[in-house]
C-alpha positions in Angstrom: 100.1 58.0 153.3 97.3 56.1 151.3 95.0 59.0 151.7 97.9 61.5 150.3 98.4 59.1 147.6 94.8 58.9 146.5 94.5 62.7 146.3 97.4 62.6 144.6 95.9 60.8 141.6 92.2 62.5 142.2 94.2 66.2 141.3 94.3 65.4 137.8 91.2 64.2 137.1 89.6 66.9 139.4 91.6 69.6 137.5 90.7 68.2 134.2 87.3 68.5 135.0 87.8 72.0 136.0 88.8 72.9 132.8 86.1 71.3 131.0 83.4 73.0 133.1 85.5 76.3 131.8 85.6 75.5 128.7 81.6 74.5 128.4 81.1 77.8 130.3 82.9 79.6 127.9 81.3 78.1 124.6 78.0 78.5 126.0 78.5 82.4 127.3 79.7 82.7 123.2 77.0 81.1 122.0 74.5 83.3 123.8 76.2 86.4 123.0 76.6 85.7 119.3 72.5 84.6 119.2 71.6 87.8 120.9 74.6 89.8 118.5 72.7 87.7 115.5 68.9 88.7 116.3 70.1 92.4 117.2 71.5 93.3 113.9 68.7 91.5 112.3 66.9 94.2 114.4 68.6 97.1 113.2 66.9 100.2 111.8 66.9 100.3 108.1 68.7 102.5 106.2 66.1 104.9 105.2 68.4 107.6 104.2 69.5 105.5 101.1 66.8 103.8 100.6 64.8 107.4 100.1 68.0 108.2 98.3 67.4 105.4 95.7 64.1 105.6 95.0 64.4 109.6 94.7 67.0 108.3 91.7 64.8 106.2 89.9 62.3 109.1 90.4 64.9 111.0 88.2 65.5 108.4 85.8 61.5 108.3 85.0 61.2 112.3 84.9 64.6 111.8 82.3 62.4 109.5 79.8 59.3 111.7 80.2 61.2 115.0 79.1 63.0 112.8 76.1 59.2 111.4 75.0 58.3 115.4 75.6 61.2 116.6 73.4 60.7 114.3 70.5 56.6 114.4 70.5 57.4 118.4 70.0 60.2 118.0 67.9 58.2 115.9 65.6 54.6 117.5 65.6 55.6 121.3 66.3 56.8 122.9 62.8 55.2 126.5 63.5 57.7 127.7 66.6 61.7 126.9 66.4 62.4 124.3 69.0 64.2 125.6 72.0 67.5 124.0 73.2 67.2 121.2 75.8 69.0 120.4 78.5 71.6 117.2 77.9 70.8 115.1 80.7 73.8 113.0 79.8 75.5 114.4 82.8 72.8 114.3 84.8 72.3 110.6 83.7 75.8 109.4 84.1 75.6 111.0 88.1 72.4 109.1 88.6 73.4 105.5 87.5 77.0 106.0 89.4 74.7 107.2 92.7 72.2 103.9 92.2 75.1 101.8 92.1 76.6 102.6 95.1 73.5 102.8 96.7 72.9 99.0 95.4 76.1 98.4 97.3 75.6 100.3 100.6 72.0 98.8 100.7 73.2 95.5 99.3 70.0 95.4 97.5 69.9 92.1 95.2 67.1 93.5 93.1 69.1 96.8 92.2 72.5 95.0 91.8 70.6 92.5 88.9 68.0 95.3 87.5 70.7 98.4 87.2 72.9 97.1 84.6 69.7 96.4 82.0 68.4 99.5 83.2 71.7 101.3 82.4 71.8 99.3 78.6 68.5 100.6 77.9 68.7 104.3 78.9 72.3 104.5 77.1 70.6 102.8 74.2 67.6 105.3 74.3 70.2 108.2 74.9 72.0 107.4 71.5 68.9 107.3 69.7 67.5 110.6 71.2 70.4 112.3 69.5 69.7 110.6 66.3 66.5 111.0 66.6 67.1 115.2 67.2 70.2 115.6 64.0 67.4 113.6 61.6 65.0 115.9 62.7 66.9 119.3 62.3 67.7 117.7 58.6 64.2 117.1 57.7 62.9 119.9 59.3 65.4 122.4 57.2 64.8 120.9 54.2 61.0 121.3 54.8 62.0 125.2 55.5 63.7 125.6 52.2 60.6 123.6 50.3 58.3 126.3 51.9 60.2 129.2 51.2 60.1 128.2 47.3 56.7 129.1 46.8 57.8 132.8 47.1 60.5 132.5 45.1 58.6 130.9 42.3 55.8 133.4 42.9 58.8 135.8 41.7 60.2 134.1 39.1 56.5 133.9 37.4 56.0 138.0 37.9 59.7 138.3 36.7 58.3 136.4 33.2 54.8 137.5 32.8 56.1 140.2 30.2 58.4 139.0 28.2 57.1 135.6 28.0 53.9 135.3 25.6 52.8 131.7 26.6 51.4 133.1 29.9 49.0 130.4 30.5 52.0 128.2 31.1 53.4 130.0 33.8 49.9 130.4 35.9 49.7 126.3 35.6 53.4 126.0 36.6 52.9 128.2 39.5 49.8 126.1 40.3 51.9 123.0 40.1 54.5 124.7 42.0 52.2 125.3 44.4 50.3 122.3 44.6 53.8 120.4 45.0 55.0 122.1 48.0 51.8 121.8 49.6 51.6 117.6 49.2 55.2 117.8 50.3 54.2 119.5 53.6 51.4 117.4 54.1 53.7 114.2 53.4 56.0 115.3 56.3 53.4 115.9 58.6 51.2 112.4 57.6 54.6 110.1 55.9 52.8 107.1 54.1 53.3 105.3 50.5 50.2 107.2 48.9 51.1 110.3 50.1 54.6 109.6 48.8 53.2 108.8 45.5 51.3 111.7 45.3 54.1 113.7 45.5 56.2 111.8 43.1 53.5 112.4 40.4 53.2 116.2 41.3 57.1 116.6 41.1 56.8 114.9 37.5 54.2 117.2 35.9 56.3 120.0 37.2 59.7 118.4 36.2 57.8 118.2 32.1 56.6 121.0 32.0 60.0 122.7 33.3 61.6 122.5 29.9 59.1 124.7 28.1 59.4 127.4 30.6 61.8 131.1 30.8 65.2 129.8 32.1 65.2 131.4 35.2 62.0 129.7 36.3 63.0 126.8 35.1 66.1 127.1 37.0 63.5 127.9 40.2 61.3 125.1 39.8 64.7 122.6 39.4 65.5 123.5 42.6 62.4 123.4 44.2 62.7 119.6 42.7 65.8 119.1 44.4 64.4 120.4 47.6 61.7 117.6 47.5 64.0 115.4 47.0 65.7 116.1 49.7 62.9 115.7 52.2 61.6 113.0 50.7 65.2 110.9 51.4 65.6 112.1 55.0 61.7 111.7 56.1 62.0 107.8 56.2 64.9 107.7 58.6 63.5 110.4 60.7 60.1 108.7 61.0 62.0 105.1 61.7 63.6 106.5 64.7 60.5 108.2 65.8 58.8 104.8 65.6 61.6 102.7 67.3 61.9 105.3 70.1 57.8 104.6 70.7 58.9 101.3 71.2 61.9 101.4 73.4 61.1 100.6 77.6 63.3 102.6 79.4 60.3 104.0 81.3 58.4 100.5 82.0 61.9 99.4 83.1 62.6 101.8 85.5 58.6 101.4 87.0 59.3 97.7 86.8 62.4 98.2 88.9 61.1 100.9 91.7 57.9 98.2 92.3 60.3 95.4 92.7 62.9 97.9 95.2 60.1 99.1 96.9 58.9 95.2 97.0 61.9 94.3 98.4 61.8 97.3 101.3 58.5 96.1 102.7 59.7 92.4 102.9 62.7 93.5 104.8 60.5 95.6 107.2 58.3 92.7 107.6 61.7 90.2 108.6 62.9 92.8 110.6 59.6 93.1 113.1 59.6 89.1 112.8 63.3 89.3 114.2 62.4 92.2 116.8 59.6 89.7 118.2 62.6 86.6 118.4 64.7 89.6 120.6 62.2 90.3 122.8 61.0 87.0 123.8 65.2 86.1 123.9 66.2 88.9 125.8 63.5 88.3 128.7 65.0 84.0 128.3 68.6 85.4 129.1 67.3 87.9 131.9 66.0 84.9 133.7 69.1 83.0 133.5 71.3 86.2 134.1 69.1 86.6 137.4 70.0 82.7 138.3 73.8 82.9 137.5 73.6 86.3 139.5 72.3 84.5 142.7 75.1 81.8 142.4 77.4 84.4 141.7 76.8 86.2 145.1 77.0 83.3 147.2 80.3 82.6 145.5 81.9 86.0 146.0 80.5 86.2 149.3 83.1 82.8 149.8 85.7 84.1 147.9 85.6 87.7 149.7 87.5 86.6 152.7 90.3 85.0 150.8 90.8 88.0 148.1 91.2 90.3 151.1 93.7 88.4 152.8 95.3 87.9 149.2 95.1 91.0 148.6 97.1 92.2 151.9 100.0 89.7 151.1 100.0 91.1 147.3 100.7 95.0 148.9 103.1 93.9 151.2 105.1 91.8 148.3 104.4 94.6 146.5 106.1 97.0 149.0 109.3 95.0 149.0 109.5 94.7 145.5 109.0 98.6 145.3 111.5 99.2 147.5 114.1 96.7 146.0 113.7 98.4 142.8 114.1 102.2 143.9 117.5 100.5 145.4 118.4 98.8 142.4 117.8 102.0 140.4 120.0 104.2 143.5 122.5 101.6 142.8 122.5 102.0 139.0 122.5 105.5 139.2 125.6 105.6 141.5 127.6 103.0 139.1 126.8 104.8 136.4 127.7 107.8 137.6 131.0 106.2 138.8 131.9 105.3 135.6 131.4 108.5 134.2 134.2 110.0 136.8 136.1 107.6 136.2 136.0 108.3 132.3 136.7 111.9 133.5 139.7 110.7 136.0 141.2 109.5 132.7 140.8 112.5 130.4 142.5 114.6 134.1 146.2 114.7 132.6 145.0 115.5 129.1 141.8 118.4 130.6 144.8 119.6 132.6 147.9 120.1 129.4 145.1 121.5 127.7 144.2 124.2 130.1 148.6 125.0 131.1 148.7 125.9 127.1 146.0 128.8 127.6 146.8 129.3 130.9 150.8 130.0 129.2 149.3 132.8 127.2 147.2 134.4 130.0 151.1 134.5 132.4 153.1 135.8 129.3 151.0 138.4 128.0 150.5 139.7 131.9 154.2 139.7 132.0 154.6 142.0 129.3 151.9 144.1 130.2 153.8 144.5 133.8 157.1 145.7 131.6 155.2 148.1 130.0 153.4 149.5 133.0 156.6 151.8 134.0 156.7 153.8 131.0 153.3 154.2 131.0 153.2 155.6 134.7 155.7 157.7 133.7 153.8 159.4 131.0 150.8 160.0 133.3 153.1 161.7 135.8 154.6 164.1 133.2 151.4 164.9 131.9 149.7 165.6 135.0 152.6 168.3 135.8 152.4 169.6 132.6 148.8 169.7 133.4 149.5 171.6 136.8 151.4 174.1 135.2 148.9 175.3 132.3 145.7 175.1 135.3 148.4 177.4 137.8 148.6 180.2 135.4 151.7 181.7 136.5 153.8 179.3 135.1 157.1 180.9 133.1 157.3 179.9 130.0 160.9 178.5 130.2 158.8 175.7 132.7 156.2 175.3 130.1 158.9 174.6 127.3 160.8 172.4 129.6 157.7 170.4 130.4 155.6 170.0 127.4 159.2 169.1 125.6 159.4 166.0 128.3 155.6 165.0 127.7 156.1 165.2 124.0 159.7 162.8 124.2 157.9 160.6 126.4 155.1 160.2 124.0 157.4 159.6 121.0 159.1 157.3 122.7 155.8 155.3 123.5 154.8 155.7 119.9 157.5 154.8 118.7 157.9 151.4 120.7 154.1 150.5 119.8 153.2 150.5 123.3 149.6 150.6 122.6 149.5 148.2 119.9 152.1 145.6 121.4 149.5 146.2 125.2 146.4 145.6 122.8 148.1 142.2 121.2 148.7 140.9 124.6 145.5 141.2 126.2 143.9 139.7 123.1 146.3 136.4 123.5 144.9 137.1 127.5 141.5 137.0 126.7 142.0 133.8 124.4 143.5 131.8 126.7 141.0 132.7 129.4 138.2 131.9 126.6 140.0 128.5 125.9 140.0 127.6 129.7 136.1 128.8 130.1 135.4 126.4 127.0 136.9 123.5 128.6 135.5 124.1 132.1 132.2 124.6 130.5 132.3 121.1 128.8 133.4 119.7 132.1 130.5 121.2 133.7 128.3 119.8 131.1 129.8 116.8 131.2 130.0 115.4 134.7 126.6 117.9 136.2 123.6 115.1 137.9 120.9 116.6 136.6 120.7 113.8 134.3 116.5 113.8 134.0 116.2 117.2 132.9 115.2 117.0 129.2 115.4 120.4 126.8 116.6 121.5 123.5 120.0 120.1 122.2 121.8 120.6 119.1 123.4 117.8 118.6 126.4 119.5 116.4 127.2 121.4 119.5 127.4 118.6 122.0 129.8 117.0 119.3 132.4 119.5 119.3 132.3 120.0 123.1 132.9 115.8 123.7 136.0 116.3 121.1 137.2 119.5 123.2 136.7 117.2 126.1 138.5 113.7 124.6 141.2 116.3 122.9 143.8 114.9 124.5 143.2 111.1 123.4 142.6 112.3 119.8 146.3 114.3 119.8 147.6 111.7 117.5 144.8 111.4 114.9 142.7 113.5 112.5 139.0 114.1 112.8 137.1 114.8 109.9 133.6 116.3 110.8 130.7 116.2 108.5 127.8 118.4 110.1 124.4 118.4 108.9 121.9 121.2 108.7 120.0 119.2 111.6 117.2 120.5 113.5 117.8 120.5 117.5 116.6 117.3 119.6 114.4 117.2 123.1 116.7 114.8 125.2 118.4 114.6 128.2 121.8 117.0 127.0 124.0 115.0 130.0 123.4 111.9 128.4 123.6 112.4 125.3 127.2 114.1 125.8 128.2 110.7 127.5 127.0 109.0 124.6 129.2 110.0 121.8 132.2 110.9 124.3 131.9 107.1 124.9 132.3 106.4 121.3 134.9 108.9 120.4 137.0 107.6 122.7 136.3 104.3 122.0 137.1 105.3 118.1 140.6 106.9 119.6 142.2 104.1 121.9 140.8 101.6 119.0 143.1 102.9 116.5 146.8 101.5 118.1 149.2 102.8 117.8 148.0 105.5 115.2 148.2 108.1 113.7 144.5 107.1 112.6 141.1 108.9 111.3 138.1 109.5 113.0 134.9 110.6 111.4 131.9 111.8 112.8 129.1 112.5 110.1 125.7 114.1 111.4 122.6 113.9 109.4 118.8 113.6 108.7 117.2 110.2 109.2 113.7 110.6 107.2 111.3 113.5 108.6 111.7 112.5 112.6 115.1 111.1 113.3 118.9 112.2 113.1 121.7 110.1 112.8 125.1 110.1 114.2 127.6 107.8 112.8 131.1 107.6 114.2 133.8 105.8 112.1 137.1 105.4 112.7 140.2 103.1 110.6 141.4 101.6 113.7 141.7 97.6 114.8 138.3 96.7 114.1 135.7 94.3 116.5 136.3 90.2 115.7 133.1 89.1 114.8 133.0 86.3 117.8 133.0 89.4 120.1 130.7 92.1 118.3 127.0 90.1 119.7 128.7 91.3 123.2 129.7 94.5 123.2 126.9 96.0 124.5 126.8 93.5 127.3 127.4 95.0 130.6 130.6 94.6 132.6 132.0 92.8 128.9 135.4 94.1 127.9 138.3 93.4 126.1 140.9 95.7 128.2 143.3 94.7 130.4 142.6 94.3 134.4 142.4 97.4 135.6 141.9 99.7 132.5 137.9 99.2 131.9 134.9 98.4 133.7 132.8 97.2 130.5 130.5 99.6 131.7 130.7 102.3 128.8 128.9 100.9 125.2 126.4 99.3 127.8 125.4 102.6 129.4 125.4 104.1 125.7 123.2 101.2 124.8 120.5 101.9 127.5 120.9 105.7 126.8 119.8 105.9 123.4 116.9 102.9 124.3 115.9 105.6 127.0 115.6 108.1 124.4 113.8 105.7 121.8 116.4 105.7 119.4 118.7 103.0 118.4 122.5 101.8 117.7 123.8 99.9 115.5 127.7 98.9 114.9 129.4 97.4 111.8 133.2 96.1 111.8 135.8 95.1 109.8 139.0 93.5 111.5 142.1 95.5 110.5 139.8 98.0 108.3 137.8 99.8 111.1 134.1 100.3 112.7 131.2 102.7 112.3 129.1 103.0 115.1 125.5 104.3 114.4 123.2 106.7 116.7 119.6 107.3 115.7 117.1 109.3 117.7 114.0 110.8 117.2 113.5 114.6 117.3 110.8 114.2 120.2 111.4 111.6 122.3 108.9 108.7 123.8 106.5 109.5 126.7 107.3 109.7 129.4 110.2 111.1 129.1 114.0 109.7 129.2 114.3 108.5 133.2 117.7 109.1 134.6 120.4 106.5 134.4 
């Protein structure tokens, strides 16, 4: 007893320390696995791809600026050939700076996340000055066009005045003036400075006095000319300020600056990574050697615990084996009380099955009744004929016979015609064939209804297993109306069997709910979203007391006298449509009525539906 007490209070402490030897185990296992985790993806390959990607971008960027400094050094110097159209790289640019900055992300590159956005001000800056730079230049260069194509227009205007105008050695020094002017001008575009400006000034104000004592339409030429000047002379200045501030501007240093310091950055991360690679290596080999210690302790350990998992493992097959077997009993036994209620569902539908086959059956015994009055006249007919027949195929018939005869056949087929054999014989086996149709119908859904084969799982519309549980519950629903409103629904992969038990469950659950009647039933069919259909059955009858309604789906709960339910039927429709992945739902009013809810999926859950 003292021993048994003392172990008693050593269990504790002994499991406690168990579980701390766990839990160290544990933390250290995680710690090694997130070091080695750590200096493996400090290891990883760098991304090359992007990093090739990036720098083949700010390659761009730099052959962008060259072509601009290109464009405007020729637009500036070349006056002799018209400039050719370039390309606008604007789209070119905006794809390049959106490309860098998702590289900068995907690379998570510090140096292009800080450097892109000034590189991006700067080239959008230089962008906007470019196309300044090229509208001041087309101005400039077309009003040097028109200065230059006055000298032969003056050149005209003197030879147009040479004879009529006696003072001819003022038009050869006008000319010269002319000509002296748009040469200074030209010059001034080409080399812009303040004495060059002058120059021009002075030569545009000898020509402006002398203009007055010249033939008017000279003087009209040379006031043009003038104007001209003038006109190159205001837009040379801005074009020239541009040309200067776009000299200036470091879009291309920038973007050199910015591939050294990427490039920079590349080569340090190499360098960590092969630092890191050296940590893994000389880690790796650390936790090999421990691996190989622990796997040594391990061995000896499972070699101990071998004998006892086999045993284990035997008892574990054996309880296994029972359990197996209980349950393949308890599912036989599920099976059988299922099925039990479901005949006895059918027992109870017997006397109404059984008034609704004697009404078809009535038409079938009448209309062969008739048809057996009929017969005689008939038979007579045929016989008549056939001697009538005999008497033309014989050949020596007199004709008195022949008279006699075909007289008979032809009263005997008045008379038929005129008591609408035919017709009334074709009526009667129409009402035959109904009845037999409406007898078929009802055996079918009895078929349907009570077959085993409650696993086999195909197409059902569910429209049609509606209508043959309301042929089948007919009889309960004698005193009440049913309105249906059918969907254009797609058919359903289920188990058809129980799926017909289903809503015959709640129809005539709807039917003995509304006491003593008469009452309305509605059944409404319908899409539920792009997978499921829904069934809802309503009805106006007593309604559920909300103490009860958490239980209806309980099995063996009911609230119908001794004798008259099992509480077996909601259950079975609740494990039904769980079978079939689909769900139900019930909502009650006392004295107003309830609406039961079906909804299952088009396809359902695998494996498939197990029978019930």
């Amino acid at each position: 007893m003292p021993e048994s007490i003392a172990t008693a209070i050593r269990l504790p402490r002994i499991l406690a320390t168990k579980s701390a030897r766990r839990a160290l185990l544990a933390a250290g296992t995680l710690a090694l696995a997130a070091t080695l985790g750590f200096l493996y993806y400090k290891t990883q390959s760098a991304d090359f791809k992007h990093q090739n990607e990036a720098l083949g971008l700010l390659r761009e960027l730099k052959e962008i600026d060259a072509r601009w400094d290109v464009d405007i050094l020729r637009a500036r110097t070349d006056f002799s050939q018209p400039q050719a159209p370039s390309l606008d790289p604007g789209a070119a640019l905006a794809r390049i700076q959106r490309d860098l900055a998702a590289a900068a992300q995907t690379l998570d590159s510090p140096v292009l996340k800080v450097g892109l956005p000034d590189l991006a001000g700067a080239f959008s800056q230089k962008a906007g000055m470019v196309d300044q730079f090229k509208q001041a230049n087309a101005a400039t260069k077309q009003a040097l066009s028109q200065v230059l194509s006055s000298e032969a227009e003056i050149a005209g205007l003197v030879r147009g005045s040479w004879q009529d105008f006696r003072e001819r050695e003022r038009l050869v020094a006008a000319e010269s003036v002319a000509v002296q002017l748009i040469a200074e001008t030209q010059r001034y575009y080409f080399a812009l400075g303040e004495k060059q400006f002058k120059l021009v000034e002075t030569v545009a104000a000898d020509l402006r006095r002398a203009a007055p004592r010249l033939p008017p339409a000279l003087r009209d030429g040379l006031n043009r000319l003038d104007a001209r000047v003038r006109q190159l002379l205001a837009a040379q200045p801005g074009e020239h300020e541009l040309f200067v501030k776009l000299s200036f501007l470091t879009a291309g240093p920038r973007v050199d600056s910015l591939t050294g310091a990427f490039s920079r950055e590349l080569e340090a991360a190499l360098v960590e990574q092969e630092f890191y690679r050296a940590y893994l290596v000389a880690y790796s080999g650390a936790l090999l050697i421990l691996l190989g210690y622990l796997a040594t302790r391990l061995i000896a350990s499972y070699r101990l615990l071998n004998a006892a998992n086999e045993e284990l493992e035997r008892r574990v097959v054996a309880r296994t084996r029972e359990l197996s077997e209980a349950l393949r009993q308890l599912k036989e036994s599920e099976a059988q009380l299922i099925q039990n209620e479901k005949m006895a569902s059918l027992g109870q539908m017997v006397a109404g099955v059984v008034h609704e086959i004697n009404t078809p059956l009535a038409y079938v015994k009448n209309s062969l009744g008739s048809v057996t009055g009929k017969l005689p006249e008939l038979t007579r007919l045929i016989a008549e004929t056939e001697k009538l027949l005999e008497l033309l195929r014989s050949g020596a018939a007199r004709p008195e016979d022949l008279a006699d005869q075909f007289a008979l056949t032809d009263r005997l087929v008045a008379q038929l015609q005129a008591h609408h054999v035919t017709d009334e014989l074709q009526a009667l086996v129409k009402d035959g064939l109904y009845g037999v149709t409406q007898m078929s119908e009802i055996v079918t859904s009895l078929k349907n209804f009570s077959r085993l084969d409650r696993s086999k799982v195909g197409s059902f519309n569910l429209n049609e297993g509606i209508d043959s549980a309301l042929m089948l519950a007919k009889h309960e629903l004698k005193r009440h109306v049913v309105k249906k409103n059918f969907g254009d629904i797609p058919p359903l992969t289920c188990s058809p069997s129980q799926i017909n038990q289903v809503f015959l469950n709640l129809i005539n659950n709807a039917a003995q709910s509304i006491d003593p009647g008469p009452g309305l039933i509605t059944i409404t069919t319908r899409r539920e979203g792009d997978r499921h259909l829904a069934v809802e059955v309503a009805d106006n009858g007593n309604g559920i007391p909300p103490e009860i309604l958490p239980k209806i789906f309980d099995p063996f709960f009911t609230t119908k006298d001794v004798g008259k339910g099992t509480g077996l039927g909601l259950s079975i429709v609740y494990k039904i449509v769980e079978q079939h992945g689909g769900r139900i739902s019930v909502a009650s009013n006392p004295g107003v009525g309830t609406r039961f809810t079906v909804v299952l999926p088009l396809t359902p859950p695998e494996p498939a539906p197990a029978a019930v």
